[in-house]
VOPAGU-2260 file (C-alpha; in pm, 1 decimal, decimal comma):
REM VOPAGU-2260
SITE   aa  ch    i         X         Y         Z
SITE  UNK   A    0     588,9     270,4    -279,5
SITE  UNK   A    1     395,9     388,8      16,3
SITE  UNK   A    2     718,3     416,6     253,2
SITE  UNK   A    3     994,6     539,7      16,1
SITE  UNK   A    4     697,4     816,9     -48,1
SITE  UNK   A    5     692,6     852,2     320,0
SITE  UNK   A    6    1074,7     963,4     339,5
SITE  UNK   A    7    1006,4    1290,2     125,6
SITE  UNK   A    8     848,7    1362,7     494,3
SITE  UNK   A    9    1137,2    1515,8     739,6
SITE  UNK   A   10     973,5    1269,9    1000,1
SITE  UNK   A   11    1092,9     989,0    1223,4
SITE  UNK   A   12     984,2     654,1    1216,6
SITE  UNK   A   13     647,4     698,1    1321,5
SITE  UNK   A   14     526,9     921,5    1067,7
SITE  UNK   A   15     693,5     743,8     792,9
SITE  UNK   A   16     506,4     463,4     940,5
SITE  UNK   A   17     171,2     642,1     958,4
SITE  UNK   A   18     219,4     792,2     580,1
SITE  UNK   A   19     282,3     372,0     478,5
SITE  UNK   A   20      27,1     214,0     656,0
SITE  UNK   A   21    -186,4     484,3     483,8
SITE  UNK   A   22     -62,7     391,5     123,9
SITE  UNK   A   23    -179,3      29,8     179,9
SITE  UNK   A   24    -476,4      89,1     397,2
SITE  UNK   A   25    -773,0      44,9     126,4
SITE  UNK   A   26    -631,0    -318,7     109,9
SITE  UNK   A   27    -745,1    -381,2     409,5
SITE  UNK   A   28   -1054,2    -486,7     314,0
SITE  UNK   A   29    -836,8    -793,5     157,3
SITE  UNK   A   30    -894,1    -971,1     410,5
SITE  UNK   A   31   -1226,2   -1162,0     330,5
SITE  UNK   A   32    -923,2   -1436,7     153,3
SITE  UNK   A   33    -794,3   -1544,0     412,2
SITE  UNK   A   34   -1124,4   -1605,3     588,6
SITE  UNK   A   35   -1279,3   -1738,2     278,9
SITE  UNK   A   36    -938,4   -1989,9     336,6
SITE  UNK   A   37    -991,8   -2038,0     690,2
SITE  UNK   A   38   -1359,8   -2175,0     657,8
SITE  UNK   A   39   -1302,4   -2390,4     292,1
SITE  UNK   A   40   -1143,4   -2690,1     541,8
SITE  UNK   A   41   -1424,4   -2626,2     783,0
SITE  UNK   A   42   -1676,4   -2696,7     452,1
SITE  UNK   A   43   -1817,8   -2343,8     479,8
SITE  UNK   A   44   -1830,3   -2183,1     187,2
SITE  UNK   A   45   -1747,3   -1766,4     204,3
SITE  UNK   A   46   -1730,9   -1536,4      -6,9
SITE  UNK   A   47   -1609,1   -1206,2     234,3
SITE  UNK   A   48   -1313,5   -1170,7     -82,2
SITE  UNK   A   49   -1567,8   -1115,7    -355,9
SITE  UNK   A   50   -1828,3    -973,3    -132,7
SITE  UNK   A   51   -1610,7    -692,1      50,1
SITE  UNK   A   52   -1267,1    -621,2    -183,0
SITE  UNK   A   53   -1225,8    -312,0    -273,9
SITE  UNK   A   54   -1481,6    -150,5     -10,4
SITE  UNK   A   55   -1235,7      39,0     133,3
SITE  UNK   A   56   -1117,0     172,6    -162,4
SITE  UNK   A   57   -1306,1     502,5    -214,0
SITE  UNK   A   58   -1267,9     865,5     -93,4
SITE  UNK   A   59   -1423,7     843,8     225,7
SITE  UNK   A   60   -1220,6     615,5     378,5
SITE  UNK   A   61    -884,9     783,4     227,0
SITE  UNK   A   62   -1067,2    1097,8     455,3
SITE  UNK   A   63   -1106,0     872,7     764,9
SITE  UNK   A   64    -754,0     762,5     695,1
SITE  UNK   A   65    -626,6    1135,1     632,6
SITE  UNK   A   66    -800,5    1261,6     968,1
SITE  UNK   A   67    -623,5     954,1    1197,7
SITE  UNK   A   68    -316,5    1020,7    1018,1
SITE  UNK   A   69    -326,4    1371,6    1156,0
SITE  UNK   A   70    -413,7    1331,0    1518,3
SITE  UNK   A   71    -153,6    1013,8    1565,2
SITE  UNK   A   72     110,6    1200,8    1391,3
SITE  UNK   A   73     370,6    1425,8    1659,4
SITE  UNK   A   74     455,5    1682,2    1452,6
SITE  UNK   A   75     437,5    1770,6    1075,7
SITE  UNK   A   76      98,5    1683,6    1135,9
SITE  UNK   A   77     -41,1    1858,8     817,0
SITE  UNK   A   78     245,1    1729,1     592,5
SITE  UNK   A   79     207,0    1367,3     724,3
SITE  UNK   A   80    -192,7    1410,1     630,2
SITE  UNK   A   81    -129,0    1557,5     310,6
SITE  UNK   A   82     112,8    1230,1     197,6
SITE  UNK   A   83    -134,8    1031,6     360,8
SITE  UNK   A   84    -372,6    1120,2     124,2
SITE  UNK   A   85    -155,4    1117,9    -166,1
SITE  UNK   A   86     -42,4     762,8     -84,6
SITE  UNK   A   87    -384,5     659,8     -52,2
SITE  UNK   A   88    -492,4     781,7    -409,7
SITE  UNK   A   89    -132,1     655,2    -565,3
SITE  UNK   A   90    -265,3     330,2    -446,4
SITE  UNK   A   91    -574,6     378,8    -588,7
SITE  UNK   A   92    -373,0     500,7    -910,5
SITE  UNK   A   93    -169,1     220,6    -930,3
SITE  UNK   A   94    -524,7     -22,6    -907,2
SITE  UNK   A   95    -637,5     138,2   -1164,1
SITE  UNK   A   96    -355,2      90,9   -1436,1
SITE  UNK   A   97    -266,5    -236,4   -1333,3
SITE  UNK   A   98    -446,6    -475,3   -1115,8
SITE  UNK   A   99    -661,5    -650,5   -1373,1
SITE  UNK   A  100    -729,4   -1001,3   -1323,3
SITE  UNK   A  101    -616,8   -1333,6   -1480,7
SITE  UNK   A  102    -911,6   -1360,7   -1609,3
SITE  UNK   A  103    -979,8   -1029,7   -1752,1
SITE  UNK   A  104   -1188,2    -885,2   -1440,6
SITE  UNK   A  105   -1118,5    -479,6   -1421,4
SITE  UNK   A  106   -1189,4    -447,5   -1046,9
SITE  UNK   A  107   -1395,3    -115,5   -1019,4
SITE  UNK   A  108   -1343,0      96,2    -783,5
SITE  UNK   A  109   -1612,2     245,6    -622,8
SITE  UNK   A  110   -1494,9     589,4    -547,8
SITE  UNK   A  111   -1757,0     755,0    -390,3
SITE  UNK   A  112   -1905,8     470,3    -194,0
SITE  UNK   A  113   -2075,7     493,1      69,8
SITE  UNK   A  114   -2294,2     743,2     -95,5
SITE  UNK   A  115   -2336,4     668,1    -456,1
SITE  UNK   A  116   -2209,5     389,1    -633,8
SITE  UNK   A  117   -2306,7     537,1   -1013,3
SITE  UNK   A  118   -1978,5     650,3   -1035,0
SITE  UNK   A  119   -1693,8     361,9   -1068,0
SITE  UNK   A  120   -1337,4     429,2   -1185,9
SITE  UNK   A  121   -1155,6     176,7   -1459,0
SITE  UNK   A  122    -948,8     260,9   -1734,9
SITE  UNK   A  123    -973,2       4,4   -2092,0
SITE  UNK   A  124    -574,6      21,8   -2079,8
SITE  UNK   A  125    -521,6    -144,4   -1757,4
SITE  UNK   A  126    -262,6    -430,5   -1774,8
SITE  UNK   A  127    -314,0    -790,5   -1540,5
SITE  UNK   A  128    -138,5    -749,9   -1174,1
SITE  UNK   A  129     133,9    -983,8   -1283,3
SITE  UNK   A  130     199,0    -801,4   -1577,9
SITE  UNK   A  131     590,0    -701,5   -1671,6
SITE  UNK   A  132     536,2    -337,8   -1604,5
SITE  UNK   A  133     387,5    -416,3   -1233,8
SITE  UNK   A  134     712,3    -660,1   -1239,3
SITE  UNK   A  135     941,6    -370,6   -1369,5
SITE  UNK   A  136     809,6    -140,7   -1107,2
SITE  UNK   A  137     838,5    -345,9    -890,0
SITE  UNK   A  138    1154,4    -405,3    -919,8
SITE  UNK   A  139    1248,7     -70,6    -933,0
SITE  UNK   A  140    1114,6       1,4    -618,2
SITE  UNK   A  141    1297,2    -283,4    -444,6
SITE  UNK   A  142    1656,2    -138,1    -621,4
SITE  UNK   A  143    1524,7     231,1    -457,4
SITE  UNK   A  144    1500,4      32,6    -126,5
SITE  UNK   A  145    1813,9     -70,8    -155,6
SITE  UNK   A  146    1973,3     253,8    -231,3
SITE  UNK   A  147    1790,9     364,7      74,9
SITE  UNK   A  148    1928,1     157,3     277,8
SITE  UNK   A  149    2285,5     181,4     175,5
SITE  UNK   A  150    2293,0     568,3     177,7
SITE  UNK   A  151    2089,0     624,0     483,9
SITE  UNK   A  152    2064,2     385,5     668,2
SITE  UNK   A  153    1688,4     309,1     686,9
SITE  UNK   A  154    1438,4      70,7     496,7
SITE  UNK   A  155    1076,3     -54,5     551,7
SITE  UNK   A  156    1213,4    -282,1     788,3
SITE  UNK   A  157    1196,2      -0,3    1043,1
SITE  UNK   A  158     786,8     -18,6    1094,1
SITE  UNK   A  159     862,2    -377,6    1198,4
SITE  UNK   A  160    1171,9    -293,3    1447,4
SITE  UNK   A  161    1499,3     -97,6    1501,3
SITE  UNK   A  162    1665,5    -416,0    1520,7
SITE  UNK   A  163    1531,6    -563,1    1178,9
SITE  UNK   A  164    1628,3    -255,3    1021,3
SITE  UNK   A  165    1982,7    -271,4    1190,1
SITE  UNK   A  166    1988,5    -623,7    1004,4
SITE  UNK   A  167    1827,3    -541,6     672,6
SITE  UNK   A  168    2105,9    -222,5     620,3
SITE  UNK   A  169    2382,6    -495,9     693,3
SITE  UNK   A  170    2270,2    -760,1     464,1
SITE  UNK   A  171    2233,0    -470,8     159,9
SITE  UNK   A  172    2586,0    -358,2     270,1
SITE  UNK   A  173    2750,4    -695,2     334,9
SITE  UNK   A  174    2575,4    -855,6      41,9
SITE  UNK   A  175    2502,8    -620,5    -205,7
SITE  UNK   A  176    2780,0    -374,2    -195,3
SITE  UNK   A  177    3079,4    -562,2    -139,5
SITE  UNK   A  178    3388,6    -431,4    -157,8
């Protein structure tokens, strides 16, 4: 969601790359699983997921995000801050209406932590992350990907490399649009 956003941007690479890692930047914070993971073999028992998720995910860090997006952006410099922000709250947006878990968990989010943490955002409508509308969009985004890359020539591939881009476009036109 976070890069085809990033292509409303007249940028190059880097900035749509800025705008994306922006968009999935409060997930960051994520990574207490894989260290919870990492120690379980080891027989120490973590709990960085439960302790830290969803830290990031409150307006101070979407400003710390917003102000690095603007000084490691080239040019459109305000633009590329301005998406960054939006990306960051349509993440935050998209949390909120549908990342509810299997067990029936609404993960707050705490959107004005550090400061306070009286006020925490859910909505009583908010469907489980594996949900069919979180499949549907999903795969909605992935058909808008591949549009993208037929018509232009780019994909998300490009944050990665030039080359895996190259070989992403070819597979969608070799593969998917046969002639």
């Amino acid at each position: 969601m976070s890069w085809l956003s990033s292509n409303l941007v007249k940028g190059d690479v880097r900035e749509r790359t800025i705008i994306t890692i922006c968009g999935i930047s409060p997930d960051i914070d994520g990574i207490g699983l894989f260290i919870d993971l990492l120690m379980r073999p080891f027989g120490v028992a973590t709990n960085y997921w439960g302790e830290f998720h969803h830290i990031l995910h409150n307006l101070s860090f979407c400003m710390v995000v917003t102000v690095f997006s603007y000084v490691l952006a080239k040019t459109n410099k305000i633009k590329v801050a301005c998406f960054a922000f939006a990306v960051f709250h349509l993440h935050l947006l998209c949390d909120l209406v549908g990342s509810k878990g299997p067990d029936g968990y609404q993960w707050p989010i705490p959107y004005l932590e550090p400061f306070t943490s009286e006020v925490m955002i859910t909505w009583q409508y908010q469907w489980e992350l594996n949900a069919w509308p979180n499949i549907l969009i999903g795969l909605a985004l992935l058909l808008n990907i591949i549009m993208y890359a037929k018509f232009y020539g780019v994909s998300p591939f490009e944050i990665v490399s030039e080359k895996a881009n190259r070989a992403f476009v070819r597979i969608v036109n070799r593969v998917v649009f046969r002639h």
